[in-house]
Phi, psi and omega in degrees: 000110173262160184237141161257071179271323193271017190253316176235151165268170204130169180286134190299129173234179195249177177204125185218127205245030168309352231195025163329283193324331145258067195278089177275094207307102190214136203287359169299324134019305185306320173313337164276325168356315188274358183269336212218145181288154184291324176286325138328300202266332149279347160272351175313328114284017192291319179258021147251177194251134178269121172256016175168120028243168205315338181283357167203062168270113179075014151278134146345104204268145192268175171298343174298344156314320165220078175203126174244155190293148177267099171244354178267152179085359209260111175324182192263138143104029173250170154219142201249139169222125242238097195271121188268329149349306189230007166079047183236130167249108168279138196237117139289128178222359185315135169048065164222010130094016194289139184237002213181131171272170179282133180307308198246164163208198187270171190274159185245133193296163179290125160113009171289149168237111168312150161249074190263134187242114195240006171306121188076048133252114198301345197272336192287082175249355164233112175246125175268157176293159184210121178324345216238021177269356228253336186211030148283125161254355203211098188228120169278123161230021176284169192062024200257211151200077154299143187237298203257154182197050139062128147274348188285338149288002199242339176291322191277322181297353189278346201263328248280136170297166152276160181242183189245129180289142180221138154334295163241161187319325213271347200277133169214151220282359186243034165291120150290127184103324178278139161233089156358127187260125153295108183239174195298135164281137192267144172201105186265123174260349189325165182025039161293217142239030203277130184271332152176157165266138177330117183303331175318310184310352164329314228241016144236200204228121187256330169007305201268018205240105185274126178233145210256076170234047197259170174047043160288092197305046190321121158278092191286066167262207186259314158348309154264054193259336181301337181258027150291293160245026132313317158298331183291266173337329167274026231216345226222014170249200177305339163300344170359297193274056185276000156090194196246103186266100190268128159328135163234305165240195312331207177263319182272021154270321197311114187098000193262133166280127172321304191293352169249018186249173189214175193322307186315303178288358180275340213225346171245128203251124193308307208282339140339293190284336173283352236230303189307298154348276165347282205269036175241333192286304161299329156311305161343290184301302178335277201311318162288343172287311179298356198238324184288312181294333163308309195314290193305332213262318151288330171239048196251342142295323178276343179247013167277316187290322247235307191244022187043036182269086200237122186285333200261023201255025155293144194308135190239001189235046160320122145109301154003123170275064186250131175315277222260167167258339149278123160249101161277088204276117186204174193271124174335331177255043140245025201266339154232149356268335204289328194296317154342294186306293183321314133045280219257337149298285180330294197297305187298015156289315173111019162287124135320094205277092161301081170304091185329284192308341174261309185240014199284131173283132185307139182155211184291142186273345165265016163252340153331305175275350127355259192317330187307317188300308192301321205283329207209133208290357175205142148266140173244139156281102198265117186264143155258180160309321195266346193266328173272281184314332156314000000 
């Protein structure tokens, strides 16, 4: 026999649960809820026993006791339960096989919020916004494989009511004496796909909403380096436990947490940069050799006249199985003085000369000059007045 004379005013009443012993376990049951403090009302059942139904016969009664099943309105392959313990109407959808959430769900009694577990359906690859995000104080979607988030849902979670915490299964919000501690509404995005979000997502304010979005594949390219500190901030509200959100890609990101990284490692790639280094060093030189070697070639008279200095007048064809290294062709009436003289420059070089008058073998004088041509890794011409009229 319990008595609540000091909980309402008014003439005092009793509750007397002698008849424990044929106890029918039923979620109407919730209706003394509003008479008793939560540590009452567990001793209040600590002994008794359910004698119906057979699924909790000679069981203990449980919190299952006051929650009752929702079933209008609830989708196909969910079950909805309308908990009164904590004002929640839970809609479970969990592993139901959803490519899409359901538009409607069932209405919610008054001062209610939903708790919706829509988690581990792999078919979940968009989650679009839905009215019924606006008075979700609990929304799961982890374990799907979202890729995509709506903005306009990430617009609704900013709205999301709080819900009310209760200490024990038994605690509820309309206890006398008691007043309900209010926490952040939740929303798990955890073991998705998502690779990054929308720069828009900026410009709303998440703060108040604890969010789950670690074992996610985040894409660190430098395009996302703005959710550096967007993760900071969110990191540092109500969201705290937004979990350890890791670089997947690139690869030379891989594993580093978002919330310990900074621009610089977002957009510059070391082995890049060293690479860049490298080939700038090298160009240089390139670019000075090409500029020196312009230089002599431009002052490549002056500096022949001044030190004989010519880089380019060596035999470039060593080694070559060739008689001569010269075929000198010029016209019989230049050969004194001039033909001679070229001669006689060329050979004190150590080049080896081919001479009409000297060395052309008897026969055609144009197959002579053929072979000489075939013969000798160059021709020279001395061209003349004499050398053009032939």
């Amino acid at each position: 026999m319990y008595r609540y004379d000091h909980y309402f005013p008014g003439p005092a009443f009793e509750v007397d649960f002698s008849f424990s012993h044929d106890y029918r376990c039923s979620c109407l049951d919730a209706v003394v809820i509003p008479a008793v403090k939560h540590e009452d009302l567990y001793n209040m059942f600590k002994d008794v026993k359910c004698s119906w139904p057979l699924s909790l016969a000679n069981q203990s009664v449980p919190a299952s006791v006051f929650a009752c099943e929702y079933p209008d309105g609830c989708p196909a392959n969910c079950w909805c339960i309308r908990r009164i313990i904590d004002t929640a109407l839970l809609v479970n959808c969990s592993l139901a096989n959803f490519s899409a959430l359901p538009l409607d769900l069932p209405s919610l009694p008054t001062n209610y919020t939903y708790t919706l577990d829509f988690s581990h359906n792999k078919l979940l690859e968009r989650l679009e916004y839905r009215t019924y995000f606006v008075v979700t104080s609990v929304l799961d979607v982890s374990n799907c494989s979202i890729n995509f988030v709506d903005l306009n849902a990430w617009q609704a979670f900013s709205v999301m009511p709080s819900r009310v915490y209760f200490t024990s299964p038994y605690y509820h919000k309309y206890f006398i004496g008691h007043i309900p501690r209010n926490v952040t509404p939740l929303v798990f995005l955890h073991g998705n796909k998502i690779e990054s979000l929308s720069l828009d997502i900026t410009n709303i304010n998440l703060t108040s909403v604890y969010v789950t979005l670690n074992d996610n594949p985040w894409k660190c390219s430098c395009d996302n380096r703005w959710m550096i500190s967007w993760f900071k901030s969110m990191s540092s509200g109500a969201s705290s436990s937004i979990g350890d959100v890791l670089c997947v890609s690139p690869s030379r990101q891989k594993g580093r947490n978002i919330l310990h990284a900074n621009e610089a490692e977002f957009c510059v790639d070391p082995l890049t940069r060293m690479l860049k280094i490298v080939l700038s060093s090298t160009l240089s030189a390139v670019a000075g050799l090409l500029m020196l070697g312009f230089a002599v070639y431009r002052l490549r008279v002056r500096l022949y006249k001044r030190w004989k200095f010519h880089p380019f007048d060596r035999d470039e064809c060593v080694g070559e199985d060739m008689d001569y290294d010269v075929f000198l062709c010029c016209s019989s009436q230049d050969e004194d003085p001039h033909g001679l003289r070229i001669i006689q420059m060329m050979e004190s070089k150590g080049y080896r000369v081919c001479y009409h008058e000297r060395d052309f073998r008897p026969g055609l004088i144009m197959d002579n000059i053929l072979q000489s041509v075939l013969r000798s890794k160059r021709t020279v011409c001395f061209v003349s007045s004499n050398f053009l009229r032939r």
